[in-house]
N, C-alpha and C positions, 0 to 999 in steps of 0.2 A: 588442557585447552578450554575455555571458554567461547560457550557456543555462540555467543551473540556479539565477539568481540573479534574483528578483522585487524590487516592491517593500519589502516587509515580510522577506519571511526568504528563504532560498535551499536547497538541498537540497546535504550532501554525503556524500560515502564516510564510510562507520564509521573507526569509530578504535578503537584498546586502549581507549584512557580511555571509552570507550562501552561498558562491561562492565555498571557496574552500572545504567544505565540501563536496558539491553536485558533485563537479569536483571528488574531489576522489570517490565516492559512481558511477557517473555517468563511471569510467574508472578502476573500482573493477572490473577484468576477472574471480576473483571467484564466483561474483554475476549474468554476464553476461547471466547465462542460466536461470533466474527466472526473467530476464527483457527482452528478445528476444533482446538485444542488443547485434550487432558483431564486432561494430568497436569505435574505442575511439569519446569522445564530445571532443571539445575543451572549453576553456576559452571565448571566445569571444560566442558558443553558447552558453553556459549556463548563461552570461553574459545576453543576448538578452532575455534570456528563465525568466530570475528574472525578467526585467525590463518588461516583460508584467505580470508576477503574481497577479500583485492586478487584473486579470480580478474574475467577479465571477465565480461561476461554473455556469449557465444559458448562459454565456457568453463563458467561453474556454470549455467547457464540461468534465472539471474535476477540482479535488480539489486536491493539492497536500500541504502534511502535516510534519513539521517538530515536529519530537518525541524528545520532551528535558524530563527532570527530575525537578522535582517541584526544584525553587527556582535556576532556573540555566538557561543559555540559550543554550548554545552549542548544538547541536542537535547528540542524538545517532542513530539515523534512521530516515524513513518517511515514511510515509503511506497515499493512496492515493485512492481516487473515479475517476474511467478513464469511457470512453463511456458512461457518463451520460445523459439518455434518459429521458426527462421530460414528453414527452409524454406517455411513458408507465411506468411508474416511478421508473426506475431500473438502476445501475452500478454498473462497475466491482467494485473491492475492492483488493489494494495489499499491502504488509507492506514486507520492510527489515529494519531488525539492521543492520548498518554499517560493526562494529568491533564487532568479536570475544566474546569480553574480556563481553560485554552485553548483550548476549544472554543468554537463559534459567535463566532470572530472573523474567520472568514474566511480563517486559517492553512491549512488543509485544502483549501478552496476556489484556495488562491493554490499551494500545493504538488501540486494533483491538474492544473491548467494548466502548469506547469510542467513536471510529466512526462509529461504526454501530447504536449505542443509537441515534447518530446525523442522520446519513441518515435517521434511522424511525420515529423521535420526530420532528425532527429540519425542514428535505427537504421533508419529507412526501413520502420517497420511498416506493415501494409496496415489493420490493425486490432489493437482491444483491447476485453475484456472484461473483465467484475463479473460478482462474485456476492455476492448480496445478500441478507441474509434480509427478509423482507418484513415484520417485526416493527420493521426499523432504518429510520426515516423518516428522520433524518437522511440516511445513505448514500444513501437512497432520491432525496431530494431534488437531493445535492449532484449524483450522476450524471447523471441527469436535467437538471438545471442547464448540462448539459456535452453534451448531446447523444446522451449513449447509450442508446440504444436499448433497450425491453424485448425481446426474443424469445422468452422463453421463463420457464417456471414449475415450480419440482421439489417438486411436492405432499410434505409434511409430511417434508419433510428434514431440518428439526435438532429436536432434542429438548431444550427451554431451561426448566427450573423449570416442570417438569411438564407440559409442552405442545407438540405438534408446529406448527411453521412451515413455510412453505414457504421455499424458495431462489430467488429471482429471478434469470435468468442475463440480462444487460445488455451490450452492444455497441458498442461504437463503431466507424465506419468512414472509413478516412483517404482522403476523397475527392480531395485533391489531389494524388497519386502516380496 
């Protein structure tokens, strides 16, 4: 079995040719409030940001994951392990689809299984968390779906089209290590 390869799509390392994907995904203003990002990447960073990607994650302290569809390469989204702590053996965990037109098909769903099997099979994490703004039912859902845990709640943390939210911080724990 191949760990990063599902029914439907499979998850892999970036590539050069992932430039202007990432450029658009990186400079999406609809996505901006689920990545704390405020101001546009350019071309030349995301450029620099590919050409260090082959580091591992023991090395950059995170994994970032291009979500394609079996038998294709294009990437509909990406999904990523950030603040990976070897020592305590825990990271975050976030996933966005790009476009629209791919969501609610259970891409995300089949890509968020897929990397969490790997962080407790593959890296031997003890756990992983989310965060979540509590505005996003979707994410809300999909985690949930998956077993992780609410813990905790950071009163009026993002500030989205005139309004504060809170930030749900979400858990999961790899009971079989």
């Amino acid at each position: 079995m191949i760990t990063l390869k599902g029914n439907n799509i499979y998850l892999r390392a970036l590539e050069p040719e992932d430039l202007d994907f990432i450029f658009g995904v990186e400079n999406n203003e609809t996505i901006w409030e689920v990545s704390n990002t405020q101001t546009p990447y350019s071309r030349f960073l995301i450029k620099q940001y590919l050409e260090n990607a082959h580091q591992d994650i023991y090395e950059a302290k995170q994994l970032r994951l291009a979500i394609c569809k079996n038998n294709a390469s294009k990437p509909l989204g990406l999904i990523d392990l950030f603040d990976f702590d070897p020592k305590n053996n825990r990271a975050g965990i976030g996933i966005v689809i790009e476009n629209t037109e791919n969501r609610n098909q259970g891409i995300g769903k089949e890509a968020l299984s897929l990397l969490v099997n790997y962080a407790f099979m593959k890296l031997n994490l003890h756990q992983l968390y989310a965060n979540i703004g509590s505005n996003n039912e979707v994410s809300l859902k999909l985690f949930t779906t998956f077993g992780f845990q609410k813990i905790g709640s950071k009163k009026d943390w993002t500030f989205h089209e005139g309004k504060y939210f809170d930030e749900e911080l979400f858990q999961l724990i790899n009971t079989k290590i």
